[in-house]
C-alpha positions as CSV (number, residue, x, y, z in Angstrom):
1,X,-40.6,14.6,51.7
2,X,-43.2,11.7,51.9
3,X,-46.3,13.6,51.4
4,X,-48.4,10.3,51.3
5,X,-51.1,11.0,49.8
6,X,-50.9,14.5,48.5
7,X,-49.7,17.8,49.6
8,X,-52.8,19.7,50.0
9,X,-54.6,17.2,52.5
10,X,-51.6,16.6,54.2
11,X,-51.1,20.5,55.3
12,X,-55.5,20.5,55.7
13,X,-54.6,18.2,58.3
14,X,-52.0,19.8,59.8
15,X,-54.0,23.2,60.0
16,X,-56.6,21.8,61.6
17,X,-54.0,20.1,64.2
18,X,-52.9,23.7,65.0
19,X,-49.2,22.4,63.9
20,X,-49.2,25.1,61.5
21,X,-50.5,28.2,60.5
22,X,-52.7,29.4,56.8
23,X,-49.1,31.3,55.7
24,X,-47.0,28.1,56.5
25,X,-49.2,26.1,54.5
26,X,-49.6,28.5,51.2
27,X,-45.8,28.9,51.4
28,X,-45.5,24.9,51.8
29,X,-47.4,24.0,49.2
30,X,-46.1,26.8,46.8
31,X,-42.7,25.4,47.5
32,X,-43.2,22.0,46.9
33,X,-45.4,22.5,43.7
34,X,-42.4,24.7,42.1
35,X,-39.6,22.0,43.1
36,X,-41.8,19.2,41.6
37,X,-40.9,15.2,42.1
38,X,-38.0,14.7,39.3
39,X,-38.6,10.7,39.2
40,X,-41.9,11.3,38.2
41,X,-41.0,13.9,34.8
42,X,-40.3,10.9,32.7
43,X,-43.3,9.2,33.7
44,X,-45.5,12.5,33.3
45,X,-43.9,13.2,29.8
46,X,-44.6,9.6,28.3
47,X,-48.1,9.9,29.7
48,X,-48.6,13.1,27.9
49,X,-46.9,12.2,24.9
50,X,-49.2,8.8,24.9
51,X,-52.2,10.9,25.5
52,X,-51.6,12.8,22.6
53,X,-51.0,9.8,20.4
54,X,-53.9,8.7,20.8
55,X,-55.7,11.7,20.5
56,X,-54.4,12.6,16.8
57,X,-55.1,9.0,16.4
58,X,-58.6,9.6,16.9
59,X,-58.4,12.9,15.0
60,X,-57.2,10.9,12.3
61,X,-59.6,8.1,12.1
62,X,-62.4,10.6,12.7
63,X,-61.2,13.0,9.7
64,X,-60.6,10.4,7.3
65,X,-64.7,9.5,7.7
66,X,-65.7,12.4,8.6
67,X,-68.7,12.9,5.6
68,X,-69.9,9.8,6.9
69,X,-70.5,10.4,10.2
70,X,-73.3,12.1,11.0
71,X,-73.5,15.1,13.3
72,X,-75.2,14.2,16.4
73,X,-73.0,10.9,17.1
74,X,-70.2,12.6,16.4
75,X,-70.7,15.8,19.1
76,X,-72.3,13.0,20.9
77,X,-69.4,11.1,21.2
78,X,-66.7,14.3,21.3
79,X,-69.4,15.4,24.9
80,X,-69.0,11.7,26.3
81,X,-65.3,11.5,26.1
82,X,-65.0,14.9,28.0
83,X,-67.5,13.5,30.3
84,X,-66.0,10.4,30.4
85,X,-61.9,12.2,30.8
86,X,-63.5,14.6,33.7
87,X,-64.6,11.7,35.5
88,X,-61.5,9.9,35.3
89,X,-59.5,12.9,36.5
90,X,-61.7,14.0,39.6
91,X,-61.8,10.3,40.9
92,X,-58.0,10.3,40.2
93,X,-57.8,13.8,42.6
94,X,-60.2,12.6,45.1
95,X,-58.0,9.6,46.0
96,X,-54.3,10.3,45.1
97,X,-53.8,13.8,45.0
98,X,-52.0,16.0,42.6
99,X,-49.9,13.7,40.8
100,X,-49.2,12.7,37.1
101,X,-52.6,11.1,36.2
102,X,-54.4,14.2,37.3
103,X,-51.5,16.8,35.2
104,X,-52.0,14.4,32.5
105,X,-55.6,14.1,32.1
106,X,-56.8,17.9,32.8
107,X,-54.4,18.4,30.1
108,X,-56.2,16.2,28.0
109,X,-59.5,17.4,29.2
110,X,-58.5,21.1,28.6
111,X,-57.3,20.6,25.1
112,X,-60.3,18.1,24.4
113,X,-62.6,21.1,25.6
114,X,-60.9,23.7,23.0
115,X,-61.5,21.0,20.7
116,X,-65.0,20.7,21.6
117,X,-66.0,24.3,20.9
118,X,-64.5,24.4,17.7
119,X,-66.2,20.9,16.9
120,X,-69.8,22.6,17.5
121,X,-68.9,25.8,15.6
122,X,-67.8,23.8,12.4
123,X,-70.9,21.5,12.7
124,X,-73.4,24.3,12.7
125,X,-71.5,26.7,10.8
126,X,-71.2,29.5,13.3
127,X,-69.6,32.5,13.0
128,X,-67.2,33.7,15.7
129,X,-64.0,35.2,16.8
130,X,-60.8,33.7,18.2
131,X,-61.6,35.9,21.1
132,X,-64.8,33.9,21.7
133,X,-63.6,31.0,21.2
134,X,-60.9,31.4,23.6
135,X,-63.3,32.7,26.1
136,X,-65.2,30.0,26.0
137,X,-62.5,28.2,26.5
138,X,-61.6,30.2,29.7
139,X,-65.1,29.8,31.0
140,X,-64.8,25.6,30.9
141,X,-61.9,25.1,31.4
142,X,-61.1,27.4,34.2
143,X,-62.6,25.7,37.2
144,X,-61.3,22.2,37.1
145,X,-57.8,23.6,35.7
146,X,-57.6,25.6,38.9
147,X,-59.1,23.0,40.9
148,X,-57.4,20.3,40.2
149,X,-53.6,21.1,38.5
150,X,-50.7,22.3,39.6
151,X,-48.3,21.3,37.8
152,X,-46.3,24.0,35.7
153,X,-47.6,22.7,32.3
154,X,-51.1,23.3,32.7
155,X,-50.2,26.3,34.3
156,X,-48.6,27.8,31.2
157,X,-51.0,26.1,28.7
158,X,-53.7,28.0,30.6
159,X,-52.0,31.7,30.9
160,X,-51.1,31.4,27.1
161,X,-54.9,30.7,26.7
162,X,-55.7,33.7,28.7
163,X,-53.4,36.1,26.8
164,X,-55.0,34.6,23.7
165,X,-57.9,35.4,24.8
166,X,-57.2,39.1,25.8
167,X,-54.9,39.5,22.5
168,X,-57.9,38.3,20.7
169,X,-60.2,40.6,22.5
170,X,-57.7,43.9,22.7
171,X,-57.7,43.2,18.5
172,X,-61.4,43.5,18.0
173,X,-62.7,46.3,19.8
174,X,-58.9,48.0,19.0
175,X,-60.3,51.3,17.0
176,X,-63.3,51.8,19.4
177,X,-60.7,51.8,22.3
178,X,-57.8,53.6,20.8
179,X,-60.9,56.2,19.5
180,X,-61.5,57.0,23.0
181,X,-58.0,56.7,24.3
182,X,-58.2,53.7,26.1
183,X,-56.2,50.7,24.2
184,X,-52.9,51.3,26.0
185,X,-55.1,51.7,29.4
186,X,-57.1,48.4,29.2
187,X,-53.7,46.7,28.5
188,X,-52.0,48.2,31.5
189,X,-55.2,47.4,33.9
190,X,-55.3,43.6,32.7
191,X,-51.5,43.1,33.9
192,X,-52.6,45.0,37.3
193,X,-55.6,42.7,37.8
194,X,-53.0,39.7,37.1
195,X,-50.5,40.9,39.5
196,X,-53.3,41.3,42.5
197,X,-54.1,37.7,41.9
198,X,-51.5,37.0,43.8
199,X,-53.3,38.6,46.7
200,X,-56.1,36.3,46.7
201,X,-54.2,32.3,48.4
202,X,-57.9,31.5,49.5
203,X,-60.0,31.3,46.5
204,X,-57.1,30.4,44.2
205,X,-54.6,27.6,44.9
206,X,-51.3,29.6,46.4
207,X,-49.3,28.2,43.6
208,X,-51.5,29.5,41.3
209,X,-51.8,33.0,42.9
210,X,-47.8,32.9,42.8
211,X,-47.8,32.3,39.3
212,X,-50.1,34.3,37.7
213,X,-48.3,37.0,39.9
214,X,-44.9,36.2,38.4
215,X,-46.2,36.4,34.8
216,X,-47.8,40.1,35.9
217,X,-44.1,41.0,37.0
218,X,-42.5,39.3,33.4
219,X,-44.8,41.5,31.5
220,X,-43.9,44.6,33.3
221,X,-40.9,43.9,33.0
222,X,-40.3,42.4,29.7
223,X,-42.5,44.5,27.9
224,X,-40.3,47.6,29.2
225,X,-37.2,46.2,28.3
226,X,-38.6,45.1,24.9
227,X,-39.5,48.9,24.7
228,X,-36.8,50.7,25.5
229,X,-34.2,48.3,24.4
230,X,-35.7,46.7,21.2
231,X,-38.6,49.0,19.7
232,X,-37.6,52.6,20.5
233,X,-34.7,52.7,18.7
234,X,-35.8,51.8,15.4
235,X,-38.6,53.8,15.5
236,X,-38.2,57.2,13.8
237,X,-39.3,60.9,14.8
238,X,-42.3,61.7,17.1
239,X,-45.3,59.4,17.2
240,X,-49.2,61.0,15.9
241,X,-50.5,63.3,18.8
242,X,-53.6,60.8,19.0
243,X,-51.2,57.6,20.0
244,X,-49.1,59.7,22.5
245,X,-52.3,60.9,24.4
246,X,-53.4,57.5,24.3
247,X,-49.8,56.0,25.9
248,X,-49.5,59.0,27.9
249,X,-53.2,58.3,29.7
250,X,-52.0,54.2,29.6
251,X,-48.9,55.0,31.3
252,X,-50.5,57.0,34.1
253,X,-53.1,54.9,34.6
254,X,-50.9,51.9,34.6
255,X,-48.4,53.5,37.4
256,X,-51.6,54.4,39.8
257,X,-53.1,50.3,38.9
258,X,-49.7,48.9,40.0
259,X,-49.1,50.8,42.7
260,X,-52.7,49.8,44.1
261,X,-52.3,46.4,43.5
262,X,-49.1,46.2,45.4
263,X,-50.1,48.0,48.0
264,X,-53.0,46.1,48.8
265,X,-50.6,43.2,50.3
266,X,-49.4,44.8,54.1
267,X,-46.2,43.3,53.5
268,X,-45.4,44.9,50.6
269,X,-45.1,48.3,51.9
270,X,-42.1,48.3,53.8
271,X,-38.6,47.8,52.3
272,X,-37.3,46.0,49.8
273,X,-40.7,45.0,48.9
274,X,-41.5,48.9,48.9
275,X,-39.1,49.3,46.2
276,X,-39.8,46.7,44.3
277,X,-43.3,48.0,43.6
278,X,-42.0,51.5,42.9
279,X,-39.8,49.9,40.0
280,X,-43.0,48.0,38.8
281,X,-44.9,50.7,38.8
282,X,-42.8,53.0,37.2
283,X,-42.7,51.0,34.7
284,X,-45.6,51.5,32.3
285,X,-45.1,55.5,32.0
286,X,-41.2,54.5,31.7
287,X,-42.1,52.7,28.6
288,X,-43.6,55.7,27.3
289,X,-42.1,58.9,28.2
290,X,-38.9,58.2,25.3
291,X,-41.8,58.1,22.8
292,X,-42.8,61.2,23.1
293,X,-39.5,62.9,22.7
294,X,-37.3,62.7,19.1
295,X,-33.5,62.6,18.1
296,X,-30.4,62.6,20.3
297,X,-32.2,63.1,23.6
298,X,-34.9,60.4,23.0
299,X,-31.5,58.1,22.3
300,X,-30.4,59.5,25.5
301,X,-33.1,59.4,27.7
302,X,-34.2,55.2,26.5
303,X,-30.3,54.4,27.2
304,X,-30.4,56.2,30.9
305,X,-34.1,55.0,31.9
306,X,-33.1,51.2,30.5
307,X,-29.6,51.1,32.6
308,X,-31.0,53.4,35.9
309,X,-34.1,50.9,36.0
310,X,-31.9,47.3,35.7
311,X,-29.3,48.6,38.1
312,X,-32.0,49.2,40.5
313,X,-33.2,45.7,40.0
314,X,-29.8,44.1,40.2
315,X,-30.1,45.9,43.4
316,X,-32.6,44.2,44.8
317,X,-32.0,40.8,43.3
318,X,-28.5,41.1,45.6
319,X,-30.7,42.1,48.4
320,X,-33.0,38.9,48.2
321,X,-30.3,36.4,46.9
322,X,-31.2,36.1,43.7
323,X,-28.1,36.3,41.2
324,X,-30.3,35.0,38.3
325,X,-32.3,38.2,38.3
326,X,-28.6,39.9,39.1
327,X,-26.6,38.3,36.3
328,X,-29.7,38.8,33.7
329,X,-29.5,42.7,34.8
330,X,-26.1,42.6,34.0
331,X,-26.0,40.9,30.8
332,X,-28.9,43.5,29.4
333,X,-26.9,46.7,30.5
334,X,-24.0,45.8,29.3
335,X,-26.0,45.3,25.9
336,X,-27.3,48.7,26.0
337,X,-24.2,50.1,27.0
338,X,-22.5,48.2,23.6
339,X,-25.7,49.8,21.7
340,X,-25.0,53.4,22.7
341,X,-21.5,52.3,21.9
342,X,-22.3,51.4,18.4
343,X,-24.8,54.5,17.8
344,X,-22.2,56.9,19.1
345,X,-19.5,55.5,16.1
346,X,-22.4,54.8,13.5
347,X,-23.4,58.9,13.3
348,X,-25.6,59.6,16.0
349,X,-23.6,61.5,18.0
350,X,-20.7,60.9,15.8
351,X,-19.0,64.7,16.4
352,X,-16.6,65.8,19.6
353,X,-19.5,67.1,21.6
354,X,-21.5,64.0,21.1
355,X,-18.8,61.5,22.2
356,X,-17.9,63.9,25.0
357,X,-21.5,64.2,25.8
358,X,-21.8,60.2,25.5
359,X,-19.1,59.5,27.9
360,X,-20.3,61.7,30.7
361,X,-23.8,59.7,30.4
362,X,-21.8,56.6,30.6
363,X,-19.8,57.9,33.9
364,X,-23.2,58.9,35.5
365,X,-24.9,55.3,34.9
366,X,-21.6,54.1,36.2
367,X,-21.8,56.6,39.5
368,X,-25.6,55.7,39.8
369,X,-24.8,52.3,39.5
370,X,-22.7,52.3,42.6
371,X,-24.9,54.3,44.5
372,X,-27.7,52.1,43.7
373,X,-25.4,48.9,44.9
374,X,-24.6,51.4,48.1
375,X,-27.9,51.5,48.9
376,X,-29.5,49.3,51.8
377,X,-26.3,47.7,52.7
378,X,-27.7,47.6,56.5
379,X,-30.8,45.7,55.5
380,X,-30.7,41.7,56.2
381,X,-29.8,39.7,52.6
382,X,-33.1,37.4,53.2
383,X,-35.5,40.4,53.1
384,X,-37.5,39.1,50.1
385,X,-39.1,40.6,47.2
């Protein structure tokens, strides 16, 4: 499509030409920033790679004198460049539109800032966290990264800042929180404010409210699956009464967060989209509940919950014609199928009743499972997610 010159004034003008309506426009311009302009990733990745030549260039040059140089020309020189770079880059928006001068530079400019901070705390010796200085970072960065990228780089670069950032932060007020109970909540209420981001297309760029939505869902998501396939089983016996309370309040907490936050969008409360909020909000006390039991049944219960909750999303993703979700949820049962496999033979439940009682579990995940596929078969394929 020959967008001219840009995407964003393109569909401003064809809003205000009544041609097309808000929704059109945010789902246009999410579209086209996700499929991207492939003749222009080798020229973006040579001008980022350049761009980063030359900054460890300067690194270089600057470290090898840097006794020499006094501090005031050399944070003078570090603010001018950023001045200098943001110029560049809004003068670059203002009359091409998002392109690969603009990804380039704010990445530049964003990394140049991180830089910067950590340039004024070595040169007067202060003091800080990794938490403040990725918050700092946040707060500069933030407002021309939003305002001016779209690109999926500087996109990532600037979530991984943010969980760096809330990482950071979770690590140093850890005991005060998990004191009163509230580490595994605060965790669970960050990924709810991240998924209702999505809800907000007017203050936020609509391919940035999609993202940051789609990395609330990964968390969910992964960090169930992590749980219950990964952690739980090599974790022994019951956890401390102190950490279960606090999961148990997180998990609660994070099922009532989700929940709101999905069901703030109209839309999603009907349908497939219904049930895809359930499963996400179900999620957090899923992750929990097989702590709090020990032995053979918290084997059992990890192994049903993991299956019953990716046949349910293989589900959907056949519903909304996606068979990437679908073939993932396949791959990952069929991995915790070989695992109960493997811990039935290897002496968990290595006696006649256990094997008996394994392959009943096995024929109920398999009887779910096709019940799970039965279900919706009237509803349209295109109903989305």
């Amino acid at each position: 499509m020959g967008w001219g010159y840009g995407v964003d004034a393109k569909l401003a003008d064809w809003r205000r030409e009544g041609l097309i309506s808000d929704d059109q426009a945010a789902r246009i311009a999410v579209f086209e920033a996700s499929r991207g302009n492939p003749k222009l990733a080798l020229a973006l990745a040579l001008a980022v790679l350049g761009a980063f030549t030359i900054g460890v260039g300067i690194i270089a040059i600057i470290a090898a004198n840097w006794d020499a140089i006094p501090i005031g020309p050399r944070l003078g020189l570090h603010i001018l460049i950023n001045l200098v770079l943001g110029g560049l880059v809004w003068h670059w928006a203002e009359r091409e539109g998002p392109g690969t001068r603009v990804e380039g530079g704010v990445l530049l400019l964003s990394l140049s800032t991180l830089a910067l901070i950590a340039h004024i705390g070595q040169s007067f010796q202060l003091q800080g966290s990794a938490s403040g200085l990725m918050g700092g970072w946040l707060l500069l960065s933030t407002p021309f990264t939003l305002a001016l990228a779209r690109g999926g780089l500087n996109r990532w670069v600037w979530v991984l800042g943010l969980f760096t950032w809330a990482g950071a932060l979770l690590s140093d007020h850890w005991d005060w929180l998990h004191d009163r109970r509230l580490s595994a909540s605060i965790l669970v209420l960050f990924l709810a404010l991240l998924y209702l981001a999505r809800l907000s297309p007017r203050p936020v760029p609509a391919v940035w409210a999609r993202h940051l939505g789609q990395v609330a869902v990964a968390a969910l998501i992964g960090g169930l699956t992590i749980l219950l396939l990964v952690l739980r089983p090599l974790i022994d016996g019951v956890p401390e009464p102190d950490v279960m309370w606090d999961a148990g309040i997180g998990g609660a907490v994070g099922m009532v967060a989700i929940a709101a936050a999905h069901a703030l969008s109209p839309g999603d409360r009907t349908g497939v989209r219904l049930a895809f909020g359930g499963l996400l909000a179900l999620a957090p006390p899923l992750s929990v509940l097989p702590f709090l039991l020990d032995g053979t049944l918290a084997a059992i219960v990890t192994g049903v919950l993991f299956c019953l909750y990716w046949i349910a999303l293989a589900r959907l993703a056949l519903l909304t014609e996606r068979p990437g979700w679908f073939r993932l949820a396949v791959a990952l049962i069929a991995v915790r199928v070989f695992v109960a496999y493997l811990d039935a033979t290897g002496g968990l439940l290595a006696t006649g009743f256990g094997l008996v009682l394994a392959g009943a579990v096995l024929l109920g995940l398999a009887f779910a499972a096709r019940r799970v596929m039965a279900w919706g078969d009237a509803r349209q394929p295109g109903e989305g997610a």
